[in-house]
ZALO-745694 format. One record per residue (C-alpha): residue in one letter; x negated, y, z negated. Coordinates in nm, 4 decimals, padded with zeros to 6 digits, m for minus. Example, Ala and Ser with C-alpha at 12.3 -4.5 7.8 and 13.67 -1.06 7.14 Angstrom:
> a/m01.2300/m00.4500/m00.7800
> s/m01.3670/m00.1060/m00.7140
//
This chain:
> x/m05.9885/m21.0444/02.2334
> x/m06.1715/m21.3702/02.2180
> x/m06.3025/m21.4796/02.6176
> x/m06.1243/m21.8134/02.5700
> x/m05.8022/m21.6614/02.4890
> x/m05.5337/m21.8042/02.6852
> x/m05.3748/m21.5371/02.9159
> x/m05.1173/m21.5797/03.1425
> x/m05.0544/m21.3623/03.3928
> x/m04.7261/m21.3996/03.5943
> x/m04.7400/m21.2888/03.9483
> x/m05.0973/m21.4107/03.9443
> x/m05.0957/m21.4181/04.3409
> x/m04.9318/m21.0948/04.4387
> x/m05.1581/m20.7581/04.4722
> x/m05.1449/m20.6913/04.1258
> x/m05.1803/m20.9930/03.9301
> x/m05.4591/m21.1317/04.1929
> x/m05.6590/m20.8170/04.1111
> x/m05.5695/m20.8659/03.7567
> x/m05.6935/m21.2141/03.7561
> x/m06.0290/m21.0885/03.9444
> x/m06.1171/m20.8868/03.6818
> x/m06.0296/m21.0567/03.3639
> x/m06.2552/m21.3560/03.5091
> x/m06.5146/m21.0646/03.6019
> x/m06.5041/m20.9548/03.2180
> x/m06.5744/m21.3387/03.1181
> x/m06.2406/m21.4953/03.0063
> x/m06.2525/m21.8124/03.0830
> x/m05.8769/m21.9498/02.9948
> x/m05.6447/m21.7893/03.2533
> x/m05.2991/m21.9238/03.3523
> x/m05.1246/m21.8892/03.6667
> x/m04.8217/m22.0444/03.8461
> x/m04.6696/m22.0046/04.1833
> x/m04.3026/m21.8960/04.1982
> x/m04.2200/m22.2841/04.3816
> x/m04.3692/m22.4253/04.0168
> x/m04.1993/m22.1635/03.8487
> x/m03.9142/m21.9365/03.8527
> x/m03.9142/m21.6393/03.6513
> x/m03.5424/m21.5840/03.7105
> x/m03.4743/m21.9301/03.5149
> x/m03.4879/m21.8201/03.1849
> x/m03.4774/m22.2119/03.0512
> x/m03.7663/m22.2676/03.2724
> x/m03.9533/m21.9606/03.1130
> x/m03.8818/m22.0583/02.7992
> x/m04.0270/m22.4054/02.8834
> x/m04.3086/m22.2742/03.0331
> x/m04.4341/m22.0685/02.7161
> x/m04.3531/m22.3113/02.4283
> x/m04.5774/m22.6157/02.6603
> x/m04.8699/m22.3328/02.7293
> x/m04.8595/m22.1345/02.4002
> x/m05.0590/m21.8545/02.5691
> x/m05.1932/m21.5331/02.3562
> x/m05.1398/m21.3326/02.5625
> x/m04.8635/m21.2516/02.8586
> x/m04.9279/m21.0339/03.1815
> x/m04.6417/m20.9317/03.3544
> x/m04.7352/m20.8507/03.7071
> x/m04.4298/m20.9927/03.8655
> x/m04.1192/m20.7996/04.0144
> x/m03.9472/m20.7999/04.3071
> x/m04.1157/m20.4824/04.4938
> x/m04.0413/m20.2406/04.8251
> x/m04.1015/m19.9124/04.9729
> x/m03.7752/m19.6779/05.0446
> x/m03.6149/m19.8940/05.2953
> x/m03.6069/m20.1939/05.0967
> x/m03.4981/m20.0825/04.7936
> x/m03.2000/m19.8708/05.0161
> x/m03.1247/m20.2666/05.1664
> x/m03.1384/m20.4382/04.9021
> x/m03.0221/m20.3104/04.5724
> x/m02.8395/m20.5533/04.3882
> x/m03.1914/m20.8070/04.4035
> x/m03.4062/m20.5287/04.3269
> x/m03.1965/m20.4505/03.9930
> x/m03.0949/m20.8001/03.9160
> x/m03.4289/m21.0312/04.0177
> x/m03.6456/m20.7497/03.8145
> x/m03.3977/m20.7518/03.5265
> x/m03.4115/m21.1429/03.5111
> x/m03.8115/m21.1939/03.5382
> x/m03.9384/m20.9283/03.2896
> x/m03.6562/m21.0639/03.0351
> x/m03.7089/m21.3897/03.0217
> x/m04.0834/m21.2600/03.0070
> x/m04.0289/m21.0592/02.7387
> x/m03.7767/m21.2274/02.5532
> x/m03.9910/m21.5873/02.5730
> x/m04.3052/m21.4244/02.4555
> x/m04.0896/m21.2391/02.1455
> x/m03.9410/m21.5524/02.0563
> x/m04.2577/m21.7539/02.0999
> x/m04.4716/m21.4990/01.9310
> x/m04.7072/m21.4644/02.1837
> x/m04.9877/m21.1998/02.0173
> x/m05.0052/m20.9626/02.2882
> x/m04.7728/m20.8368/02.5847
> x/m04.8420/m20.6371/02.8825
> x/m04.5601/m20.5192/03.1113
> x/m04.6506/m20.3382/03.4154
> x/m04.4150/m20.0910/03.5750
> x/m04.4253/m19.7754/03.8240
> x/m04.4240/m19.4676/03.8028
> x/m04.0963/m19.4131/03.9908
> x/m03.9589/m19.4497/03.6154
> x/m03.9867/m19.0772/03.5578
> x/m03.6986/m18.8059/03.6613
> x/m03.7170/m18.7117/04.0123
> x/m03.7633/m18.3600/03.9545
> x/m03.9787/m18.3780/03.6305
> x/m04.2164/m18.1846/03.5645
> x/m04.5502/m18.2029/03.7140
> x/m04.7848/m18.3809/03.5996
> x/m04.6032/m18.6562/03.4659
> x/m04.6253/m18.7479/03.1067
> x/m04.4998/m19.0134/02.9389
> x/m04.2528/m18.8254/02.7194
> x/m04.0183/m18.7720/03.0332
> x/m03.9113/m19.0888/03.0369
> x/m03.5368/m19.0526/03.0363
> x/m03.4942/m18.6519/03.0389
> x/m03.3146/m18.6352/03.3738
> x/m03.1708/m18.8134/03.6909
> x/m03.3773/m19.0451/03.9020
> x/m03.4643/m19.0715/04.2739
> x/m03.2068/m19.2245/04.3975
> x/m03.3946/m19.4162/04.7505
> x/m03.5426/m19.6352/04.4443
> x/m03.3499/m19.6614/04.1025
> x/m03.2034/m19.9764/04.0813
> x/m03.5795/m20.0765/04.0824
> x/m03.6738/m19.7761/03.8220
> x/m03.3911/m19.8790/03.6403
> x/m03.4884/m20.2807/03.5800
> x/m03.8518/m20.1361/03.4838
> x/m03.7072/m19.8455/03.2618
> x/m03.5509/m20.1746/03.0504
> x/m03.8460/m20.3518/03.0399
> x/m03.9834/m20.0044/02.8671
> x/m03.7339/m20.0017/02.6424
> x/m03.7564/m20.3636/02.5574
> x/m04.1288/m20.3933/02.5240
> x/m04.1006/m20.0641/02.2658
> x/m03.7888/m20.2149/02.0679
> x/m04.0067/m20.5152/02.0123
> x/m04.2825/m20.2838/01.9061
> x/m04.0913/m20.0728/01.6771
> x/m03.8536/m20.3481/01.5024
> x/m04.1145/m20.6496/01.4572
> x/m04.4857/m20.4341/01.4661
> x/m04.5986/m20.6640/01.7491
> x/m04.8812/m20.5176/02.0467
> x/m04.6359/m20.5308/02.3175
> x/m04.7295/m20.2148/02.5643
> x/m04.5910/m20.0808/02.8684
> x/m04.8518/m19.9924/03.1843
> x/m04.7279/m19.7487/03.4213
> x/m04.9449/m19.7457/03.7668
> x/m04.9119/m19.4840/04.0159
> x/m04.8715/m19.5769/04.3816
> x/m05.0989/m19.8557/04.3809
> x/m05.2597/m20.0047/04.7017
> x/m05.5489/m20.2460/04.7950
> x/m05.6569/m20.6233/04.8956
> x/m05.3371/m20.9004/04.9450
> x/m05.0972/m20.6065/04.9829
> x/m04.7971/m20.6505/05.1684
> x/m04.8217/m20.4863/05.5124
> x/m04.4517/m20.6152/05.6259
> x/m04.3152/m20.2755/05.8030
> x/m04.0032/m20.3436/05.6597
> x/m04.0762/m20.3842/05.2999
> x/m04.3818/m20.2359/05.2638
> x/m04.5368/m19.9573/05.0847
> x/m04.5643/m19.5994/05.2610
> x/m04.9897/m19.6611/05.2408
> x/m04.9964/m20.0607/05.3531
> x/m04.7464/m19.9682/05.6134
> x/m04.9587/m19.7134/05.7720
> x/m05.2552/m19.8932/05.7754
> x/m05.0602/m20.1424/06.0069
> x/m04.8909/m19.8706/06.1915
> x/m05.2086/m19.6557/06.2728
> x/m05.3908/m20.0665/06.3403
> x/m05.1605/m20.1599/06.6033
> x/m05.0956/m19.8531/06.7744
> x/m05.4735/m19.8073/06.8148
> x/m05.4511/m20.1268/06.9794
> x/m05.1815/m20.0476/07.2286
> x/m05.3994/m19.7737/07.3580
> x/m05.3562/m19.4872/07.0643
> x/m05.0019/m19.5066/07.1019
> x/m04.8077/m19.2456/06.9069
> x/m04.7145/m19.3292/06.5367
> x/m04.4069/m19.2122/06.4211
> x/m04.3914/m19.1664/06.0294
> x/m04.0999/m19.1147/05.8013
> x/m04.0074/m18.7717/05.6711
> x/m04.1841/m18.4326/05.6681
> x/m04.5474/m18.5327/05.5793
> x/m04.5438/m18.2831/05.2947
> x/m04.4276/m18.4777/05.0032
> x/m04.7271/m18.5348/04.7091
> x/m04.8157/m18.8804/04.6035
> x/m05.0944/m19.0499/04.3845
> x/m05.2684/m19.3749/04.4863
> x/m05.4610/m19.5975/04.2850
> x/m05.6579/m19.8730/04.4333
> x/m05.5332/m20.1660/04.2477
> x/m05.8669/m20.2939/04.1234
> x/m05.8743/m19.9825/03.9296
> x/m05.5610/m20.1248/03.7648
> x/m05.6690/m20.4494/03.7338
> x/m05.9382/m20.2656/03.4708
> x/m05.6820/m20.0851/03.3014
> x/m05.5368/m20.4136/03.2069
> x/m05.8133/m20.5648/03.0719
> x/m05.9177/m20.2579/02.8901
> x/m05.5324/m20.3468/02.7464
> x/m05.6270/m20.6860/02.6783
> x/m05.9461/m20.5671/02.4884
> x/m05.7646/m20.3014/02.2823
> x/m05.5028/m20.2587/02.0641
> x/m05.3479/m19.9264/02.2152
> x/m05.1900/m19.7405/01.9742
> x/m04.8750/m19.6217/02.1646
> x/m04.6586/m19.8319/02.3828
> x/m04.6580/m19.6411/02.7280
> x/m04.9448/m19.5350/02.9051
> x/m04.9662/m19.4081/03.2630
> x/m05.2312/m19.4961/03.4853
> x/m05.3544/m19.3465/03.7813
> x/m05.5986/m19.0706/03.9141
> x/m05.4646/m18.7704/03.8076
> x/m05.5262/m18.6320/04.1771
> x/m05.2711/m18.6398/04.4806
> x/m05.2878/m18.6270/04.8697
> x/m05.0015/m18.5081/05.1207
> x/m04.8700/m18.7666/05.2827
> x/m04.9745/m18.6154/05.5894
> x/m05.3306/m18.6051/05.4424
> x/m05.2580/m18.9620/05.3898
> x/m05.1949/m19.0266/05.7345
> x/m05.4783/m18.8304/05.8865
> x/m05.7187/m19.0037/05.6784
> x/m05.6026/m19.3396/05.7532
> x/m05.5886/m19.2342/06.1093
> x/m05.9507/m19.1839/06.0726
> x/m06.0305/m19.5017/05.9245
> x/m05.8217/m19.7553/06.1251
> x/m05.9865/m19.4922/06.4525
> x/m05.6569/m19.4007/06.5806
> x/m05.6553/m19.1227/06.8172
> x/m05.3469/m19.0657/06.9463
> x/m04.9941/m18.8200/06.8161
> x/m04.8614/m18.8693/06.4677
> x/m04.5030/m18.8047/06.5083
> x/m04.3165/m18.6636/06.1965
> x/m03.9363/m18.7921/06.1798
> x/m03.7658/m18.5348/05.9652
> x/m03.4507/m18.6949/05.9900
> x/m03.5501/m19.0077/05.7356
> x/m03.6142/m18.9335/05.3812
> x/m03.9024/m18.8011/05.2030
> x/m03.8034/m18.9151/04.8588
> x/m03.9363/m18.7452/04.5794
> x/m04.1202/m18.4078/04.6328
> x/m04.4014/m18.4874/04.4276
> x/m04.5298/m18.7832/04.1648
> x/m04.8651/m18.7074/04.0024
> x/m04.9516/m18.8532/03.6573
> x/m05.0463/m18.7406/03.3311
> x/m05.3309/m18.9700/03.2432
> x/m05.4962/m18.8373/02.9684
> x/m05.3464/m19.0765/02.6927
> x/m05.5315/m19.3511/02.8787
> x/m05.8168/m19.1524/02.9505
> x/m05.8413/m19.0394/02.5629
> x/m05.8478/m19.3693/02.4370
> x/m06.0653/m19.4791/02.6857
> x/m06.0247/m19.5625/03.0575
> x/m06.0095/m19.3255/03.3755
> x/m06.0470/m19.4769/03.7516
> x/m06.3225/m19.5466/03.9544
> x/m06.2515/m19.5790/04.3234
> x/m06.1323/m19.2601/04.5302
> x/m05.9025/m19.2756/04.8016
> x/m06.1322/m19.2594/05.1203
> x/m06.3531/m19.5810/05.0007
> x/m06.0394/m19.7400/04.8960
> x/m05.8556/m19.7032/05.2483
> x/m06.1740/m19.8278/05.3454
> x/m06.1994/m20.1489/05.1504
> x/m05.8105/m20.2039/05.2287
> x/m05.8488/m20.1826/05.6350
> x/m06.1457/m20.3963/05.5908
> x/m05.9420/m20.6504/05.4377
> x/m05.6237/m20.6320/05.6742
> x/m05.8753/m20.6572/05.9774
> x/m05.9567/m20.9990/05.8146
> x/m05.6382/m21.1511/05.6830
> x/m05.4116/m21.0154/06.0129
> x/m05.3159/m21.3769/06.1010
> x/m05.2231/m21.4400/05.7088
> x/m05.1021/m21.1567/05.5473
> x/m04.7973/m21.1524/05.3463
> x/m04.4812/m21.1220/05.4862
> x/m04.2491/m21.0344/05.2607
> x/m03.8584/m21.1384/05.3976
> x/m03.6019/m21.0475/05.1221
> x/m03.2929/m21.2601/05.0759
> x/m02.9383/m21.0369/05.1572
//
């Protein structure tokens, strides 16, 4: 890929498409495109469509979605489905129409059966029911799958699906409500440290597996993406290594220097026993992670102790 290739990448100031941006400017392109969701709505598919024939980009990042940890996506269904549905359609379908050279979608691994087999590979996709705390998101990102390989497999063109892992990092959303389960114990552990090691009470039974990636680890696996033409159109991404959550918690605990009780609530929901990735398809053609959880925590509590008075705050609509 040329460095002045135009690339847009929508969702350019959330986690993901910040980091995204970071690193594609890191790697030297020089022609990156970015709008806010008050100059443009990704739900408007007119707008979209606008958007893409004035710009003529070559290539198309999606890194927007409407995204939530368990309690969200329990509160708030119908956007979760519907808003994801809309903005990776008009995303997709704009950058089909508009032949657009290359397309990335990014998705989750929360795509993949609930009780599939572990690790996770890419060929599970559709083999059994999902988790239900979060399908109508898994659901709007199984489409965009689907839609990104139709387009692949009817017209030959390099659109390709990313899967992350639980991703985590700098500008992530540490709203308790909406949050992710690693954001939301950064704050948790934060604030109860400062209330005098107050006890933190955490959701579930602690012993539920999960994968985290720090999200400029993604951020590479896009522009290795951008660089490449992959040769399949799914690819997860992630470690390949997992953590308790209580081994979560008691190493953010350490981090954030929280010394009082962790609390375990085994009345809420754990969610899916366990969600560890296959990467080796990535990691065969070319790209495996960099940063491992502790230094990651790190870099993320560093960045929350800096950004407290301005970090996002993510309110859904009902």
């Amino acid at each position: 890929m040329d460095k002045t290739s135009k690339i847009y990448i929508a969702g350019h100031r959330g986690m993901v498409g910040s980091a995204v941006w970071r690193a594609l400017e890191a790697d030297g392109f020089t022609n990156l495109i970015g709008r806010t969701s008050s100059e443009l709505d990704l739900r408007d598919q007119k707008a979209v469509n606008q958007f893409i024939i004035d710009k003529q980009p070559d290539v198309v990042i999606d890194a927007a979605a409407r995204v939530g940890g368990i309690l969200a996506n329990n509160n708030y269904p119908y956007q979760f489905l519907m808003e994801n549905l809309q903005i990776q359609n008009n995303l997709i379908d704009a950058a089909h129409k508009l032949d657009v050279k290359k397309f990335i979608f990014l998705g989750s691994s929360c795509i993949y059966p609930k009780l599939a087999p572990q690790p996770l590979k890419e060929a599970y996709l559709l083999t059994d029911s999902l988790e239900p705390t979060n399908e109508w998101y898994a659901i709007a990102k199984i489409t965009g799958v689907k839609a990104c390989e139709a387009i692949r497999k009817q017209y030959q063109k390099d659109f390709v699906s990313l899967m992350p892992t639980n991703l985590y990092g700098t500008h992530d959303n540490f709203d308790l409500e909406t949050s992710h389960v690693l954001p939301a114990m950064i704050r948790k552990f934060h604030e109860a440290k400062e209330h005098g090691n107050a006890p933190v009470t955490l959701w579930g039974s602690g012993t539920p597996m999960r994968e985290f990636l720090y999200v400029d680890d993604m951020a590479e696996a896009v522009v290795f993406a951008v660089n490449n033409v992959l040769p399949e159109h799914l690819y997860n991404v992630g470690t390949g290594t997992d953590v308790t959550i209580k081994q979560l918690a008691e190493t953010i605990q350490s981090v954030t220097g929280h010394e009082g009780e962790i609390i375990w609530d085994a009345e809420k929901p754990d969610g899916t026993p366990r969600k560890l990735m296959d990467v080796s398809k990535l990691k065969s053609a070319g790209w495996s992670y960099k940063t491992d959880l502790l230094a990651g925590i790190q870099k993320t509590y560093t960045w929350f102790l800096e950004h407290q008075t301005t970090i996002k705050q993510v309110k859904l609509s009902k």
